[in-house]
Structure formats: C-alpha cells, structure tokens
C-alpha positions in Angstrom: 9.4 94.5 -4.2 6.1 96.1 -6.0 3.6 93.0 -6.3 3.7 94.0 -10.3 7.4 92.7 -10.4 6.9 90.0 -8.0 3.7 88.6 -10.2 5.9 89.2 -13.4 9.1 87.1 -11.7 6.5 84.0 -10.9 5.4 84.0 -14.2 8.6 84.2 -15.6 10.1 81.2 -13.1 7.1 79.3 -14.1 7.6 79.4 -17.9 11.3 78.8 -17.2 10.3 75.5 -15.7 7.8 74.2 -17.8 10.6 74.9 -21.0 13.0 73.2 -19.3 10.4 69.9 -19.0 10.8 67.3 -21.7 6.8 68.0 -22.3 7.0 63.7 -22.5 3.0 62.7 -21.9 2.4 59.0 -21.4 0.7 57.3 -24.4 -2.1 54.7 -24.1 -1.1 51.5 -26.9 -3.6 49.1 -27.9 -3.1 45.2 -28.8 -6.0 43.3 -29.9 -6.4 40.0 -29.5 -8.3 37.8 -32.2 -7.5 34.7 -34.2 -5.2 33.4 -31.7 -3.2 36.2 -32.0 -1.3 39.5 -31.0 -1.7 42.3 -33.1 0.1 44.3 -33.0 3.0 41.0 -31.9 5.8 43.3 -31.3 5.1 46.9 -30.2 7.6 50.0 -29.3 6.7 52.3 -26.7 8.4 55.1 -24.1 8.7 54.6 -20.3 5.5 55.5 -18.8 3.2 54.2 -21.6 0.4 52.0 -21.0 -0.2 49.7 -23.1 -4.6 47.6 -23.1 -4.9 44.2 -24.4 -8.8 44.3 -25.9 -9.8 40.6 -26.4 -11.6 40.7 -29.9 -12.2 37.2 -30.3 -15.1 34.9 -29.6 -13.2 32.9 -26.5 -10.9 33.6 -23.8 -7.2 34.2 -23.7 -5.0 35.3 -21.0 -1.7 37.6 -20.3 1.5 35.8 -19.2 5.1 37.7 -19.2 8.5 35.6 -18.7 9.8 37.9 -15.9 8.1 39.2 -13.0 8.2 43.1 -13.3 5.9 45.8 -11.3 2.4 43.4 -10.7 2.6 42.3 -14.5 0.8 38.6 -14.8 3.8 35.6 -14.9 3.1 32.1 -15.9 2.7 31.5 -12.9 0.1 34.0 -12.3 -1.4 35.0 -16.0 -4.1 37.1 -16.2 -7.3 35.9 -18.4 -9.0 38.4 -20.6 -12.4 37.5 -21.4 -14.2 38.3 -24.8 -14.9 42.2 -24.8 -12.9 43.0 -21.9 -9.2 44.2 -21.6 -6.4 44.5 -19.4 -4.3 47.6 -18.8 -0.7 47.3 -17.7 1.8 51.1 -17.3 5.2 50.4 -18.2 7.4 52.2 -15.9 11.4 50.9 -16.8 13.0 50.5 -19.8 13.7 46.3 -21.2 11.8 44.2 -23.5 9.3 42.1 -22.2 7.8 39.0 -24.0 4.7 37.7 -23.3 2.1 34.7 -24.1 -1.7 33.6 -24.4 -0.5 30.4 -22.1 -4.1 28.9 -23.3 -2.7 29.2 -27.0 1.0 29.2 -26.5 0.9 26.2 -28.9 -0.9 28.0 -31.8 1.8 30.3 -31.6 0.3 33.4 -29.8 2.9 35.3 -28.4 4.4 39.0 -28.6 7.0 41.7 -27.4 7.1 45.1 -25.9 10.2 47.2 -25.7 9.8 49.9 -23.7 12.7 52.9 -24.5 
C-alpha cells in the first residue's frame, strides 16, 4: 500500500472515531456556601461532572451526604470547609444525592444533586 493511501486511511479511521464519540466533556459546577445556606440547594448535572463547594461565609461549615458513594463525606465522616476554601467531589454514576451542613442542619442548610 503507497504510504499516501495508508496516511489518508488513518486519517480517515481517526475522524470516523472521534464522530462516532458523544464529544460529552465533564463540567465543573459550583455551590457556594453563605448564610447558612446552599446556593445553588438543588443542582442538575451529567455523569462525570464535578461539582466545588466554595465556603463564602465568615465561619465553617462542612459536607455530609446520606449514602456512602465513591469517598464522598457521610455523617459519619463529613468533611469541613473552612472560610475561603472548597471541596471538590466528581460524580461518576447516575442517582440523586442529598446532602447537609451537619453544623447547621437545624437552620435548615441542606441540598441535592442529581446526576443524569
């Protein structure tokens, strides 16, 4: 085979593949946390996505999920966000997750993912 046509042949596998790809890229979500609050509480993302908690506020609040999924913090074992910093967490299977601030469960601080 004349390297011309082979060279033309991987190009043309190549593109074949990458059209056939879904072209999906993972997203990166932000929630901020401030006022005792999610924001925002409830967010929708794909499989894949990552999703940062940015603690906004002037004290500490941590990262608790009902379910124990992939190394994500559980009552048991929340994680605490500190003021200025955040926490990164890549959602890899589909569900809905809810989570809480356990420090300020009783104010009401709570929120969702659902992960498509």
């Amino acid at each position: 085979m004349p390297i011309l046509q082979y060279a033309c042949s991987l190009i043309f596998i190549t593109f074949s593949i990458l059209a056939c790809s879904d072209g999906a890229r993972a997203e990166e979500y932000k929630i901020g946390m401030e006022g005792w609050e999610f924001s925002p509480a409830t967010l929708t993302i794909n499989a894949g996505d990552t999703v940062t908690w940015i603690n906004d506020d002037d004290t500490a609040h941590n990262i608790a999920f009902d379910i124990e999924f992939d190394g994500a913090p559980t009552r048991e074992k929340p994680v605490k966000v500190r003021t200025t910093e955040g926490y990164s967490l890549v959602f890899k299977n589909t569900g809905t997750y809810h989570y809480v601030c356990k420090i300020h469960e009783n104010y009401d601080m709570k929120g969702t993912i659902i992960v498509e």
